[in-house]
Every structure is written in structure tokens, then in C-alpha cells.
N, C-alpha and C positions, 0 to 999 in steps of 0.2 A: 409558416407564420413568422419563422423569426429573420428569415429573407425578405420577406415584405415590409418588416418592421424595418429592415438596416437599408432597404432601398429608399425607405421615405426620410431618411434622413433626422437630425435629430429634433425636428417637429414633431417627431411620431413621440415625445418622451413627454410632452404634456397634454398633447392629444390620447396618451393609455391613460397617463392618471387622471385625467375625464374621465373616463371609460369606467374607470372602475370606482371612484365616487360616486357617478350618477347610475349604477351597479347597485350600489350597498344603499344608496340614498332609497331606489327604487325599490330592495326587499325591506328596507325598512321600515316605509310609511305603507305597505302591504301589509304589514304585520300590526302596526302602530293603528293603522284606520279601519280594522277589522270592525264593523258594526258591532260583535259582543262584546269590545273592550270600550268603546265610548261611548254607545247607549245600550246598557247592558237591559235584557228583560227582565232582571228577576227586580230591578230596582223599585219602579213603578209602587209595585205592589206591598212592600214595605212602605214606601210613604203614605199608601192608604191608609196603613194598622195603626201609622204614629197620629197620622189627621185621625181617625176613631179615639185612639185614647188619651188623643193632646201630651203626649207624651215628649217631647222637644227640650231637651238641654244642649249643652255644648259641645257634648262628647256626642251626642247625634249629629247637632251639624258638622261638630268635624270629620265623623267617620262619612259621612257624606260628600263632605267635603272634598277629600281625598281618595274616596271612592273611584270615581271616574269620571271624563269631562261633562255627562250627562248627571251626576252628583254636583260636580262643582258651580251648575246653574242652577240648581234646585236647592242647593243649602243656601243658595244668596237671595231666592225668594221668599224660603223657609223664615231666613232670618230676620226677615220686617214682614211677618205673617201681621203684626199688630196693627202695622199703618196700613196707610191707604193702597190701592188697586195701581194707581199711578206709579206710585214709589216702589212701589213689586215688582212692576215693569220696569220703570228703568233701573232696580239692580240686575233684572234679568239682564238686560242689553247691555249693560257694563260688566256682568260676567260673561256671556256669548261674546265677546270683544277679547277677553281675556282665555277665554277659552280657545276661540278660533286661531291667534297669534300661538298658543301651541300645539294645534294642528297644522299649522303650515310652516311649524318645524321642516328645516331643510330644502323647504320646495325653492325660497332666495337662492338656495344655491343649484337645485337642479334648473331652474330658471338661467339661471347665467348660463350655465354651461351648454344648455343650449343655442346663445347667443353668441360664445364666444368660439367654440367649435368649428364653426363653418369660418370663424377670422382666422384662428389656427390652421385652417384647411387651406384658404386663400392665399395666407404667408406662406405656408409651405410650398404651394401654388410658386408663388413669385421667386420664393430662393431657390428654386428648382429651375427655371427657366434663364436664373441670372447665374447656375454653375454649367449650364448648355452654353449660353453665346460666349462666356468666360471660354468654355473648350472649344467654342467655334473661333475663338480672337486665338487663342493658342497654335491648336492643329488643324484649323480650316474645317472642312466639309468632307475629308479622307476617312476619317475614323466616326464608323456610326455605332459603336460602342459607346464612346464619351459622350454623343451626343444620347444615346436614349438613358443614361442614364441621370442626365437633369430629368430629362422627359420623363420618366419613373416617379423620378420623385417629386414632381409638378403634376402627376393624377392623383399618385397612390395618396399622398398628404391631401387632396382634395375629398376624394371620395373617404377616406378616413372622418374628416370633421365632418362632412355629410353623415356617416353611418353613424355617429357620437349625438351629433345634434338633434336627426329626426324620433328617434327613440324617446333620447332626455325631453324633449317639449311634446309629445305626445304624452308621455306616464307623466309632465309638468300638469298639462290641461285636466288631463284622469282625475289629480288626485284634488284637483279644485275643485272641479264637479263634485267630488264624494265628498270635500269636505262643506261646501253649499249646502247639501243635502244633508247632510250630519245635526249642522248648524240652525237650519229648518226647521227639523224633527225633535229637536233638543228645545227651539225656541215653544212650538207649540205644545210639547208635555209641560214646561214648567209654566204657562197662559193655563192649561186644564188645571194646573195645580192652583192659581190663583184661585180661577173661579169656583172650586170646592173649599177654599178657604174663604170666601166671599158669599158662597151661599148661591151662587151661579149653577153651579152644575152637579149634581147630583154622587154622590161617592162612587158608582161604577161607571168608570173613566171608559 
């Protein structure tokens, strides 16, 4: 591995720390988008207890609050229970907005890097081909030594930002999908939560 590293020259030196950013980025929003950590199940059913005995202070919507991103859309409904249907809705939609921006923690950056990867690949590409004819202006066409090793290091840095970049925009797209979906499921518990405070829909959600 560490011959292949030295063949591709030193493009291969931010083409790794790619690698291992959109690495950690990838176990991290696995861990971070786990469906029990953002809309946990047991929550739900505490807000029913607190709608039965109107029971709502500050210290509920804060532990709410801070609970989990599925809390942090439901304390901002919670909290204009008084006004109208309309205005419940849009604090949902302006927490759901705030909320979504920290689910796609980090994906800006695994995003890039899969953009920029395959340009790292490309460059490497090119300074690999320009230390070949460099050796071909030198020592001609006798030594095919000097020549494969531009040639080395004009694939290996290639296929390098290829194998960095298809991965990172794959688990990029993944975790948009989950987090769409997340953002969905969050938007229509805290709409059931209106319409039981509105008299809309019956306490068993």
C-alpha cells in the first residue's frame, strides 16, 4: 500500500486526507441519523400524558426541546398551543428548517469531496504525464523505467480520486434521502400534534 502511495506521487497526500474525512464523516452521520436518536419512539407518547393533563411549563418545553430533533419540532408547536392552526404550522416549518440544517451537518463537506477528488485525480493525471515527456526530453525513448513511472503515477492518482469520490457521493446521496425522510416523519407527528390540540383528531394518534 505504501508503494502505491509513493508511486502516485505527492497528490496521493490530499487525496488520503479525503479518504479519511469522508471516512469519519460517513461513520458519523450513521451513528448521528440513527432513526432512535432523532425520532425516538418513546416520545410521542409523553406528549399525549402532557395534552391529557395540560400540564406545559417551560421546563417541559425545554427538556423537549433539547431532547431530540423530533423534540425540537414538537416544543415549537407546543409552544403557540394558544394561537391559531396556521401559526403552529409555520413554527413547525421554521423549526423543521432548523432542524434539517443540523442533520446535514457535514454532508457540505462530504459533498465536496466528492467533487473535488476526481480534480485531484485528474491533476495527478496531468503531473504524471508532464514527469514522462520531461524523461522522454531527457533520456529519449531507451529507458522504460523513467517512462512508466510518470505512467504510474498518471493512473494510480487517477483511479485514487475515482475510488475517494464514488463512495463519498454515494453515502453523500444516502444520507439525504434519510434525512428527507426523517424530516417528513417529524413534519407529520408534530401536524397530528396540532390537530389533537385543535380538537381535529382524537388522543390515539
Amino acid at each position: 500500500m505504501f508503494e502505491i502511495i509513493s508511486a502516485g506521487g505527492w497528490i496521493m497526500i490530499p487525496l488520503l486526507l479525503c479518504s479519511i474525512i469522508a471516512t469519519a464523516i460517513v461513520i458519523e452521520r450513521f451513528w448521528a441519523l440513527q432513526k432512535k436518536h432523532v425520532i425516538p419512539t418513546d416520545l410521542t407518547p409523553k406528549i399525549r400524558k402532557w395534552i391529557k393533563k395540560d400540564s406545559f411549563d417551560k421546563t417541559a418545553l425545554l427538556f423537549l426541546h433539547n431532547h431530540s430533533p423530533l423534540g425540537e419540532i414538537l416544543a415549537a408547536a407546543l409552544a403557540n398551543r394558544n394561537h391559531s392552526r396556521e401559526i403552529m404550522k409555520a413554527s413547525i416549518e421554521e423549526a423543521s428548517n432548523q432542524v434539517l440544517h443540523k442533520l446535514e451537518k457535514y454532508l457540505n463537506t462530504l459533498g465536496t469531496i466528492a467533487e473535488i477528488a476526481p480534480l485531484l485525480g485528474l491533476l495527478g493525471t496531468v503531473t504524471g504525464m508532464i514527469a514522462m515527456f520531461a524523461a522522454v526530453g531527457e533520456v529519449g525513448l531507451g529507458n522504460p523505467r523513467i517512462l512508466s513511472g510518470g505512467l504510474s503515477e498518471a493512473l494510480i492518482t487517477n483511479a485514487s480520486g475515482l475510488s475517494v469520490a464514488i463512495p463519498a457521493f454515494i453515502f453523500y446521496r444516502y444520507f439525504r434521502g434519510v434525512i428527507d425522510t426523517h424530516i417528513l416523519t417529524m413534519e407529520q407527528e408534530a401536524l397530528k400534534i396540532v390537530d389533537v390540540l385543535h380538537g381535529e383528531r382524537e388522543q390515539e394518534l
